[in-house]
C-alpha positions as CSV (number, residue, x, y, z in Angstrom):
1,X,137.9,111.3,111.5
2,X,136.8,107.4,110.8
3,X,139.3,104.9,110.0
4,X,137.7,102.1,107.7
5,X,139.9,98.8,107.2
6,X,139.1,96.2,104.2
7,X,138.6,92.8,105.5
8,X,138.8,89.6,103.8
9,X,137.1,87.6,106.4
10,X,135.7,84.0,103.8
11,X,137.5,81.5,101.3
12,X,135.1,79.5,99.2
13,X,136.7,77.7,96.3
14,X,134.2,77.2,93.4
15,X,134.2,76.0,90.2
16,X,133.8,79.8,88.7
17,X,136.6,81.1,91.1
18,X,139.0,79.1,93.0
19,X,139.5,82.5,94.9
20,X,135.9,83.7,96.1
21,X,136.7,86.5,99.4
22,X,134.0,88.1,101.8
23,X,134.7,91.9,101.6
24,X,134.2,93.2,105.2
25,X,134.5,96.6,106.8
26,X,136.0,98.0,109.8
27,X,135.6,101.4,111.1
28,X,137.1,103.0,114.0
29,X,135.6,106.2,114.9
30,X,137.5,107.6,118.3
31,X,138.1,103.5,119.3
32,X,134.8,102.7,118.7
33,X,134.5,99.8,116.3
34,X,131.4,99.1,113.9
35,X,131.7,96.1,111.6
36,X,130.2,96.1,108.4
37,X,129.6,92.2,107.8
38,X,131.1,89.7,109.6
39,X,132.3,86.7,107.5
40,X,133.0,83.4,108.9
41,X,133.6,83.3,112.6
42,X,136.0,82.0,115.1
43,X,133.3,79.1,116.0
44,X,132.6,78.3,112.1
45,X,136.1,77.6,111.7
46,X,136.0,75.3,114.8
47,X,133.0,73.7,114.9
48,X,132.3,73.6,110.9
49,X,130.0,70.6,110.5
50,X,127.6,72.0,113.5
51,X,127.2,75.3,112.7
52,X,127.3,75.1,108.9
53,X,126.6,71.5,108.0
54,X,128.2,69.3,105.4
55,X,126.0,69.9,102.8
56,X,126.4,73.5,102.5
57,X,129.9,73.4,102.6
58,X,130.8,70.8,100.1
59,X,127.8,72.6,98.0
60,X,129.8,75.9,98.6
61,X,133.7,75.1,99.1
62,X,133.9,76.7,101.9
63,X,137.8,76.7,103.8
64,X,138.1,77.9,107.3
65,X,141.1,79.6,108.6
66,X,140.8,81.1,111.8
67,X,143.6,83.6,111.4
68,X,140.9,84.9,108.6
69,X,138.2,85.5,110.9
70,X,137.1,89.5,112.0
71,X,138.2,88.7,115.4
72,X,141.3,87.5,114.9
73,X,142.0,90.2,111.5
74,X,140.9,92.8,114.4
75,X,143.5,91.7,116.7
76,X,146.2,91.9,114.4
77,X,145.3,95.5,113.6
78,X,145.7,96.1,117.7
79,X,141.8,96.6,118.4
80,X,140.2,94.8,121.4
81,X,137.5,93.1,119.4
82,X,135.8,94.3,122.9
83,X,135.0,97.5,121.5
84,X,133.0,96.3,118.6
85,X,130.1,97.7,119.5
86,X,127.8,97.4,116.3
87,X,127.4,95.0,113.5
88,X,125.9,96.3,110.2
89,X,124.8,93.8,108.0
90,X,123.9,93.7,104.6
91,X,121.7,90.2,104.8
92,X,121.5,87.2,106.7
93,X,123.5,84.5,104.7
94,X,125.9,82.4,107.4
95,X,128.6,83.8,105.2
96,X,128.5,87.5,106.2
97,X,127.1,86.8,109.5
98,X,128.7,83.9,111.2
99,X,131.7,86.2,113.0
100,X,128.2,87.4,115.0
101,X,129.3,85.6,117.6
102,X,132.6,86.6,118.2
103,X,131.0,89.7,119.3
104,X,128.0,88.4,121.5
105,X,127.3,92.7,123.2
106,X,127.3,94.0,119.4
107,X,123.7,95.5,118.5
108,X,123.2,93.7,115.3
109,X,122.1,96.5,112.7
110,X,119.5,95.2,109.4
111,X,116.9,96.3,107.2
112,X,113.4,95.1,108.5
113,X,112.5,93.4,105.2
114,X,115.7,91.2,105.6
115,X,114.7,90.5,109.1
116,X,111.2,89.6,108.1
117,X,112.5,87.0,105.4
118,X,114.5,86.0,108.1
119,X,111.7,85.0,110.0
120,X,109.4,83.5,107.4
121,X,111.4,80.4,107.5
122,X,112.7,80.9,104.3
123,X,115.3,77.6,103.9
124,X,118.1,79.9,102.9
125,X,118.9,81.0,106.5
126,X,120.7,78.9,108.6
127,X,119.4,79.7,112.6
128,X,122.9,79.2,114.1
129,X,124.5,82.6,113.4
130,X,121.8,84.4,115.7
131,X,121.8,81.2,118.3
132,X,123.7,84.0,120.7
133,X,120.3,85.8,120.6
134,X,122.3,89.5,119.7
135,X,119.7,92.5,119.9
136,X,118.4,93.5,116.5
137,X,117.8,96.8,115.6
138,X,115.8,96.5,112.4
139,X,115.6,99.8,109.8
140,X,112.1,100.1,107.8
141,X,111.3,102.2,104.4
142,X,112.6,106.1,104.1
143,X,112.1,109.4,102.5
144,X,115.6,109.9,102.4
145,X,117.5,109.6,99.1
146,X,121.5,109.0,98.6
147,X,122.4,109.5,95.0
148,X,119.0,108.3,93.6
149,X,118.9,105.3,96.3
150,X,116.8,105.3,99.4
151,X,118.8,105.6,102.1
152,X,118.2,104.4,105.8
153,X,120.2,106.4,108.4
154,X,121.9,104.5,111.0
155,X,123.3,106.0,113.8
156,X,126.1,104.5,115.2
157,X,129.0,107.4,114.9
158,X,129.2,110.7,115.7
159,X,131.1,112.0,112.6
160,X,130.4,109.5,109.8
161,X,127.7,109.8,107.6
162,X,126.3,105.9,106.9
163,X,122.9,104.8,105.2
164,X,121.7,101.3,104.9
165,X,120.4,101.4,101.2
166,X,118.1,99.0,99.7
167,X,119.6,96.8,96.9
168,X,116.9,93.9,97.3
169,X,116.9,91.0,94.9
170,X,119.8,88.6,96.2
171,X,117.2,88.5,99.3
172,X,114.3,89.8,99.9
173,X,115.8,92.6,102.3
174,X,119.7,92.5,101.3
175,X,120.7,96.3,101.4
176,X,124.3,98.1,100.8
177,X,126.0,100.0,103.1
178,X,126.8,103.6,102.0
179,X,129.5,105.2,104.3
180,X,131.4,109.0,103.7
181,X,135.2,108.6,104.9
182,X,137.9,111.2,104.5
183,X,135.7,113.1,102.3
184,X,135.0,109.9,100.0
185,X,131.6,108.0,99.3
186,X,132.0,104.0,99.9
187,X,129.3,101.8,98.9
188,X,129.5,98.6,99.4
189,X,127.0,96.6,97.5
190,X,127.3,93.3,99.3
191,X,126.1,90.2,96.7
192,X,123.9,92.9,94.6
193,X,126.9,91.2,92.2
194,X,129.0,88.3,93.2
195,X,131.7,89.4,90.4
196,X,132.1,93.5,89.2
197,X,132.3,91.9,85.8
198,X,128.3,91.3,86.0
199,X,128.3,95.2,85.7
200,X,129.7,94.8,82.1
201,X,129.0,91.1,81.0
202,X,125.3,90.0,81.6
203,X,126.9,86.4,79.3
204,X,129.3,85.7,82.2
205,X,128.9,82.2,83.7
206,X,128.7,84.1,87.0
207,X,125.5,85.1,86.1
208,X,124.0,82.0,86.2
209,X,124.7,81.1,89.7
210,X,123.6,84.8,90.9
211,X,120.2,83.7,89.1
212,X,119.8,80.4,91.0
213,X,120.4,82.2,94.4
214,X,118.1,85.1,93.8
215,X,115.1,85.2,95.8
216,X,113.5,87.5,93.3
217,X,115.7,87.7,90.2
218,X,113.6,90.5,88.7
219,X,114.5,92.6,91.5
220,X,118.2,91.7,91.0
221,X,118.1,92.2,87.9
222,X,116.7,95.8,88.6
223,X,119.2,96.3,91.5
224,X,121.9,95.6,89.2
225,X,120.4,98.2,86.8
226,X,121.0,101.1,89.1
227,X,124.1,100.1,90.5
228,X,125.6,100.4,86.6
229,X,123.6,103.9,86.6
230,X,125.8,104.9,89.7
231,X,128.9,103.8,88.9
232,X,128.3,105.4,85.2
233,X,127.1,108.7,86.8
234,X,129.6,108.8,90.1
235,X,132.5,107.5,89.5
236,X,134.2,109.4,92.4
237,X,132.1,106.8,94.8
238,X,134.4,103.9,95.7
239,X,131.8,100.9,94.8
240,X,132.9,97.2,95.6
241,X,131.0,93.9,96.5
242,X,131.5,90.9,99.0
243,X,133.0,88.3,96.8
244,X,135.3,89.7,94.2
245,X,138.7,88.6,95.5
246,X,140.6,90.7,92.4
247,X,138.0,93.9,93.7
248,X,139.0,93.2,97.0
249,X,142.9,93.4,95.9
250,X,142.5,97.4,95.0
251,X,141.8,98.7,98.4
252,X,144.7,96.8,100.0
253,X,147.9,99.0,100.9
C-alpha cells in the first residue's frame, strides 16, 4: 500500500496572501518514490537571480528556504531522494518544476499539450528548470473517463491507481493528478484555482490575478466549472490545489 506525504515545497508573499504554499506530493510505493510537483529546488534557493531572475521574483515575492525544498523535506522524512524515480507534473511554471533538478535520473511525467506550449516559446516558461535535459515522457488525449474527467493513465506503481486529468485553462496543457490511496480518491487540481474560495466566490480579488495568468481564461473558467460539479457530486474525493496555504493546513498530522 502507497504512502502519500503533503509537501509544502514554495513561499511567495503577495499582496492577496502573505502566505501563498506549493502543495506537492510524495508517494512511496515499496521505497520507490514518485513526486507529484516539485516546487522550488535546492539550486533556486542558491542561485535565485540566475535561475529565476529578478524580475519574476520581485513580480512574484518569491522566498527561498532550502530546508523547504523536496529534497531536503525528503530527507527529513528518511528517503534517499536517490530513489525518486519519477516526477509527475501538473505544468511547467518554474514554481512547480524547479526541484527537477535535484533529481537529474527522474523521468519527467506531462501531458503532451503542456509540453507542446512548452515548446512554442510561449514567454511564460522559463528554460532553466529543464536545463538538466530530464527524459520526458509526454501523455496525449484518452478514452478513459475518471468521474466525468478524462483521465490519462500513467504507470509508474504497481498498486496505485493514478491518472493525469486534463484541467486546461491556467496553461494550455496544465492537468491534475488523480491518485487512489488507502482506499481514498485524491485529486490534486494544481492552479485550476489558486485559492479553494474561487470554488464559492467568483467576486474574490483572487480572481483577478488567476484571470491575468490564464492562457485561455474561457477554458479556466470551464475547468473551474467541473471541478465545483465534482466536489458537489463526490465529496468523499479529497480535492486540494497548489497554493492554498490554509488547504494545505488540513492534510498535515
Amino acid at each position: 500500500m502507497a504512502e502519500v506525504f503533503h509537501l509544502n515545497c514554495v513561499k511567495i508573499v503577495s499582496p492577496i496572501n502573505d502566505n501563498v504554499g506549493g502543495h506537492c506530493l510524495l508517494v512511496n510505493e515499496n521505497n520507490k518514490l514518485v513526486l507529484v510537483d516539485t516546487g522550488i529546488g535546492l539550486l533556486d534557493t542558491r542561485n535565485p537571480v540566475e535561475r529565476i531572475g529578478l524580475q519574476l521574483i520581485d513580480l512574484v515575492g518569491y522566498q527561498f528556504d532550502e530546508k523547504q525544498t523536496a529534497v531536503r523535506q525528503i530527507e527529513q522524512l528518511g528517503f534517499d531522494p536517490a530513489k525518486v524515480t519519477d516526477c509527475i507534473v501538473s505544468h511547467l511554471d518554474n514554481d512547480h518544476i524547479g526541484g527537477l533538478a535535484d533529481f537529474p535520473a527522474a523521468v519527467v511525467h506531462v501531458g503532451a499539450e503542456e509540453w507542446a506550449n512548452f515548446k512554442s516559446g510561449n514567454p511564460r516558461y522559463l528554460q532553466m528548470p529543464l536545463a538538466h535535459n530530464p527524459t520526458i515522457k509526454t501523455y496525449g488525449a484518452s478514452d478513459l473517463d475518471w468521474f466525468g474527467f478524462e483521465a490519462r493513465k500513467v504507470e509508474v506503481l504497481e498498486e496505485t491507481d493514478l491518472f493525469l486529468i486534463p484541467l486546461f485553462g491556467h496553461t494550455l496543457g496544465q492537468c491534475g493528478v488523480a491518485l487512489k490511496a488507502d482506499n481514498t480518491w485524491i485529486f490534486y487540481v494544481a492552479d485550476a484555482y489558486y485559492m479553494r474560495v474561487e470554488l464559492s466566490d467568483d467576486q474574490h480579488p483572487v480572481n483577478e490575478l488567476a484571470k491575468l495568468r490564464a492562457d485561455d481564461n474561457e477554458q479556466r473558467l470551464a475547468t473551474l466549472d467541473k471541478i465545483r460539479k465534482l466536489v458537489s457530486d463526490h465529496p468523499e474525493i479529497e480535492v486540494f490545489g497548489y497554493h492554498d496555504i490554509e488547504e494545505f493546513n488540513l492534510f498535515l498530522n
